[in-house]
N, C-alpha and C positions, 0 to 999 in steps of 0.2 A: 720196546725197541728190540731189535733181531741181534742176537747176538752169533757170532761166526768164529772160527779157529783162522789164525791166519793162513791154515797151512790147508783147508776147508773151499776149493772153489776158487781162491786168490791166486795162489804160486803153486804150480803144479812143483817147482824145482825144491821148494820144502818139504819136504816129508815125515809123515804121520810119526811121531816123537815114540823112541819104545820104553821099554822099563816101564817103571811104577808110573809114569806121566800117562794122562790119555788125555785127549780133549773133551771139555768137560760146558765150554759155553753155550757149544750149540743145543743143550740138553734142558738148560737153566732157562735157554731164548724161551722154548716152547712153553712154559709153566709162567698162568697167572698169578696174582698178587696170591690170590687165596689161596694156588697151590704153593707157591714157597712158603707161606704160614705155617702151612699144613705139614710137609716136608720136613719144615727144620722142626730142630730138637726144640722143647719147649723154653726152654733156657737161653739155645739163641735168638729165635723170634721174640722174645719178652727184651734182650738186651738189646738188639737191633730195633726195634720199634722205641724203646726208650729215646738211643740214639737218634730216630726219625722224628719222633715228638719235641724233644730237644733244638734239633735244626728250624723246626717249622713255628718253634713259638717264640722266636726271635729272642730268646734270652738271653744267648752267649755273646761273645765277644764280634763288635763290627768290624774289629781290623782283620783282615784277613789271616795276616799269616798267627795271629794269635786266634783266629777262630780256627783254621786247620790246625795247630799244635793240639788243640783243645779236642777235635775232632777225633785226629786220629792216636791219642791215646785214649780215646773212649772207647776205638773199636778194637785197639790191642786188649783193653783191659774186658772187652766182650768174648775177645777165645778170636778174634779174625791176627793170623799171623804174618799182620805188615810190618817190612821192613822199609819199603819208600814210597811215598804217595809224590805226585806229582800235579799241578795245575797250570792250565795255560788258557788265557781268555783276551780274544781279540779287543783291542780299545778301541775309544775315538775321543781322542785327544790331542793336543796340537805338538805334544812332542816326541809319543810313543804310538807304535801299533797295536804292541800285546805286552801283556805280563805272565808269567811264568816263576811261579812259584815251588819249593820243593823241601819239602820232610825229610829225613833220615831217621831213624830209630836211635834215641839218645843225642839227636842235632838239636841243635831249632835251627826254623821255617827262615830261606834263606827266599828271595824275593833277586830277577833280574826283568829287566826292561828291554823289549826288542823292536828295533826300527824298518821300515821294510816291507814291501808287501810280498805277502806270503808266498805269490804262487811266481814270483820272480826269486825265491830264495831258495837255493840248492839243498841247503840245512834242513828246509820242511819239506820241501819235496822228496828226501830221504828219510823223512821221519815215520813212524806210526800215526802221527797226527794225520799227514798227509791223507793213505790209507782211508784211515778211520772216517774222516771226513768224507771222502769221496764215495767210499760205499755204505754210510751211516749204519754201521756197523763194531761189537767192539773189532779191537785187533789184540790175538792172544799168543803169546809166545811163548814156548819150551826153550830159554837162554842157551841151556848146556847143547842144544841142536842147532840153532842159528847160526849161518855165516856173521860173521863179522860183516859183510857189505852187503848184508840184507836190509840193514837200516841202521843208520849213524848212531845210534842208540846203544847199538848190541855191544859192542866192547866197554862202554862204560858201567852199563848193567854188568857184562861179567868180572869187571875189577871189582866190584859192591857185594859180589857172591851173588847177587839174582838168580834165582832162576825161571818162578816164573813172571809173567808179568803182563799186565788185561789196560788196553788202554780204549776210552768209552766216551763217544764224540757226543759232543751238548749243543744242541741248537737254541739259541737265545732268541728272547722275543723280538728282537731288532733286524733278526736276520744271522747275525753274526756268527765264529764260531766259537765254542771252548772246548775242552778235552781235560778227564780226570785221569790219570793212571794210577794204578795197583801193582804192588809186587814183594812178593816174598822169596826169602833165602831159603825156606822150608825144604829139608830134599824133597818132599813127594807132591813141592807147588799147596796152590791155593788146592781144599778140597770140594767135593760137590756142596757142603754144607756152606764152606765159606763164598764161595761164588753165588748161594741165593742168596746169604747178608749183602752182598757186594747189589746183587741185581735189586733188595728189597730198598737200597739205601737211596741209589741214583736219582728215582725221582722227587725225594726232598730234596737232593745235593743241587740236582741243576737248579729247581726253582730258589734256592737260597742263594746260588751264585747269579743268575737270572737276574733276581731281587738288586742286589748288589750291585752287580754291574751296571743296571739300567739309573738305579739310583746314583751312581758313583759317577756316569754318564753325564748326569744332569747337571750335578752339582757340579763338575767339571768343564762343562762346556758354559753354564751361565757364566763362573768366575774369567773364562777365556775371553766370553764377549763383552760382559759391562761391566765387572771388575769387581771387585770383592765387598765391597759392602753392599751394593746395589742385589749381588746376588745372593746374599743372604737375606735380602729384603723382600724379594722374588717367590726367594723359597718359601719364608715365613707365611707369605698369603697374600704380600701386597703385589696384586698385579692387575686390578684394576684399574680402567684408565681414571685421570684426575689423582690420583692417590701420590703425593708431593711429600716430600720431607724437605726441609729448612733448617742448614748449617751454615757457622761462619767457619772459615778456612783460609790455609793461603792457596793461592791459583798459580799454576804456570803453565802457561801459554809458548808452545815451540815449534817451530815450524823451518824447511830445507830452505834457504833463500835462493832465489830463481831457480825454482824449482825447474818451470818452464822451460830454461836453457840446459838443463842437468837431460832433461827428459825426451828434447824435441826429437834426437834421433837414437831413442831405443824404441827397441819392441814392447809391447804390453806387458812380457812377461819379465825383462829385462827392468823397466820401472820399476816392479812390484819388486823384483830383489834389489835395486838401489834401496827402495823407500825399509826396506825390511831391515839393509845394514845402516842406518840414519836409524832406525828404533831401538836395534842392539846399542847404540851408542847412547839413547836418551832413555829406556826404559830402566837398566840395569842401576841406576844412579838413582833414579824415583823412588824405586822400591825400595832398595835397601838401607831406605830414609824412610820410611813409614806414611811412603805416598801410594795414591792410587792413579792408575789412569782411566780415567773415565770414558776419554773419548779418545779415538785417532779422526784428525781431519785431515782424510787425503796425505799433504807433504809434509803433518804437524800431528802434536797432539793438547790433548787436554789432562791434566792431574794438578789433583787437591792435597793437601797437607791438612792433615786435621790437628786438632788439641787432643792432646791424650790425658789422661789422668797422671800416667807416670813421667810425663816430659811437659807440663803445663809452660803457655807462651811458646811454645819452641819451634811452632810447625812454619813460620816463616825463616826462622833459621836454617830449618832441613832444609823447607826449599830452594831456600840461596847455596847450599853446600850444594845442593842435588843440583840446579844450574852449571855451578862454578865445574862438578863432573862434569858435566855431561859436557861442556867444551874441552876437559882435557881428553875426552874417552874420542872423540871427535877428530880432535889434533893426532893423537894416537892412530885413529883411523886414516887417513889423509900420510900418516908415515910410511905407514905398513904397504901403505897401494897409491905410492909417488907416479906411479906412469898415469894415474886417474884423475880426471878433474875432482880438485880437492870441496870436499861438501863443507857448505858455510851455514850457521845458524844460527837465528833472532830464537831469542828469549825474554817474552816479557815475566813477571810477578807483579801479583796484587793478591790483596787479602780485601775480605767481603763476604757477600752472601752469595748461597749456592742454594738454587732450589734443584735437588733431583727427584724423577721421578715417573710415572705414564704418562704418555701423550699417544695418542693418535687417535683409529679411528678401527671400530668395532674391532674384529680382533686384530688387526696389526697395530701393535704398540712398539714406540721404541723407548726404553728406559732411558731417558734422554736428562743434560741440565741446561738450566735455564735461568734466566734473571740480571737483572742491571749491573753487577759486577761482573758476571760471565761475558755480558756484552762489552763491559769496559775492557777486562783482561784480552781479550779478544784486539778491540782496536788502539791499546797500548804494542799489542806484537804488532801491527801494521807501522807503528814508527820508529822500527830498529832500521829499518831501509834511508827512510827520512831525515834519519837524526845521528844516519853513520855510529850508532849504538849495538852492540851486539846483543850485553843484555840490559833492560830497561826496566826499573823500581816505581810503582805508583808513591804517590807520599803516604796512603793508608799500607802498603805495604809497607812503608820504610820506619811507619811509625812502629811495628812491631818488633824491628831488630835489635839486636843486640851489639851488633858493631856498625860503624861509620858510613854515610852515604855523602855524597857529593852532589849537589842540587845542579839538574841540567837548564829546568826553566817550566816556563808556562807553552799550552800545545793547546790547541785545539784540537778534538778528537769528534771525527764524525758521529751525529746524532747526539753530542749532549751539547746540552747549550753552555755550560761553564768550560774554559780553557781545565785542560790536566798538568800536574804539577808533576815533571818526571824528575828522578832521579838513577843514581846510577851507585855502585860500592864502590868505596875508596878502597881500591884494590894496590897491593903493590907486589912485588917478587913474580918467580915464575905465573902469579895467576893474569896479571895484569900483562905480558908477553904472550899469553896464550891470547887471552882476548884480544888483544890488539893484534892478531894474526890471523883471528877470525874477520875481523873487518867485515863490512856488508858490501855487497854489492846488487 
């Protein structure tokens, strides 16, 4: 990688820094691996390469910011005079863009989340990152010379005493981007010695964050789409088509009621955010009951309640708490945004078998579930409409509770040949006015 002064070809209005400072990267740019070996003292290429052997045999710690704490007092304790190291690595994830990470000498590694695409945000477009990126180059800076509105940066570096300070753009295998910075309070700056550990370190650093992020990618975007067991299932190896697992569970089946009419006259994009605040309402209640959601269908979803070891019998009780939410999160919503047609929701529950697993065809698979109780729970929701129920109890579900159910009757349910035996919870106080508010229509 090229490295350049920013004051080097970029801003003719900065000017070459005097005193004991000179710029020092464009000197480091030119010299191969062998020549900074060569270069450095024997002492610091034995402890820098230490350092680079370390990074690369993945022995240290995988949390981040305990791998940088770990990081960068290996290279203080090598003779390189850092006072703040800095990281920022674009994501893709569904609720951040980038993470930005950051050391202080005697801190620990504090960690912020930032939303926003980059090249709409004035913050990075004032940054060195900005820069950096753009001419894939570092960006090096003499603090004590910098204007302040040279880059949003520089007055906080001078309240920290910085002076100087090397920020070194990482191109990831995805495309994407990151950036490491460097900087020391040192009066006389990093020197030419410490700028070849800096320049001998980066290419273990990016491929470690590389590694990392791509893996961290993955892991984070299967839990996004099929849900947390399933994705660990994924990762393990089973992703083979045919490859099925077989659990009993409780089921809940939920879905917007007339959807149809909610939707007829929005925009596409308009839908998609009705249907997004109908999933704030019914996902936040799932989870924090120790359900999964395995599937969204369209106006509805799908989530399981498993048996735990530590909450044995219990997962149809979450279930039922997690319904009984998810109509008051509902109501709540329907408050908040009274000038709106207020959204109405069927919920069935059943407990049964769940097969999940691959299915399809050569390589497009979808981790999908399947099986005669996924079919029942499925058209038990189809008779909340039917039976002016909001939410509806199979009797294999009801057999597992712990509190009281109220027998609605016998149903015939398309495709099986026995009538279904529903029921419903003997509800009373505020939960039974909530329901009874939700009504079907």
């Amino acid at each position: 990688m090229t490295m350049v002064s920013e004051n080097e070809g970029l801003d003719a209005s900065v000017s070459t820094q005097p005193g004991p400072f000179r710029p020092r990267a464009q000197t480091v740019a030119t010299l191969s691996m062998i020549d900074l070996l060569a270069r450095l003292t024997p002492a610091r290429a034995r402890s820098i390469m230490d350092i680079v052997q370390w990074l690369l045999a993945g022995g240290s710690s995988n949390n981040p910011q305990a791998l940088i704490g770990e990081l960068c007092e290996r290279l203080v304790f090598a003779g390189l005079p850092l006072d703040r190291y800095g990281s920022s690595t674009s994501m893709v994830t569904a609720e951040h863009d980038a993470v930005g990470r950051l050391w202080l000498r005697g801190r620990t590694v504090t960690e912020t989340k930032f939303t926003g695409q980059e090249e709409q945000d004035p913050d990075y477009l004032a940054s060195p990152f900005f820069l950096a990126a753009e001419t894939g180059t570092w960006v090096e800076l003499w603090v004590p010379e910098t204007p302040d509105e040279r880059f949003g940066i520089v007055g906080s570096l001078r309240d920290l005493g910085i002076r100087h300070y090397i920020c070194a753009p990482i191109v990831l295998t995805n495309g994407a981007s990151a950036w490491v910075t460097f900087a020391t309070c040192r009066d006389n700056g990093f020197s030419e010695q410490d700028l070849m550990m800096i320049a001998l370190l980066l290419p273990a650093l990016a491929a470690r964050i590389d590694a990392r992020v791509g893996w961290s990618t993955l892991d984070t975007l299967l839990r996004t789409y099929v849900g947390d067991e399933p994705h660990k299932a994924i990762l393990a190896g089973r992703a083979k088509r045919g490859q099925v697992s077989t659990i009993r569970a409780a089921m809940l089946v939920a879905d917007l009621r007339d959807s149809t009419g909610h939707t007829a006259d929005l925009s596409a994009v308009e839908a998609v955010e009705l249907f997004n605040d109908l999933f704030d309402c019914l996902v936040p209640p799932i989870e924090t009951r120790e359900g999964e959601v395995l599937k969204y269908l369209g106006d509805g979803l799908l989530a399981i309640f498993r048996e735990t070891k530590e909450k044995p019998c219990s997962a149809a009780d979450r279930a039922l708490d997690a319904a009984e939410a998810a109509f008051l999160a509902v109501e709540a919503f329907n408050a908040r945004h009274a000038g709106r047609r207020p959204l109405r929701i069927g919920i069935a529950l059943h407990y049964g078998e769940v097969a999940y697993g691959n299915v399809g065809s050569g390589l497009r698979l979808d981790f999908t579930v399947i099986g005669r109780d996924v079919a029942l729970a499925s058209r038990i929701a189809g008779m909340n409409g039917r039976l002016k129920q909001p939410l509806l109890l199979s009797a294999a579900f009801a057999r597992y509770l712990k509190r009281p159910v109220t027998r609605i009757g016998l149903f015939p349910a398309r495709g099986f040949a026995e009538p279904v035996e529903m029921f419903k919870p003997s509800l009373d106080g505020a939960m039974a006015e909530q329901t009874v508010a939700q009504g079907i229509g």
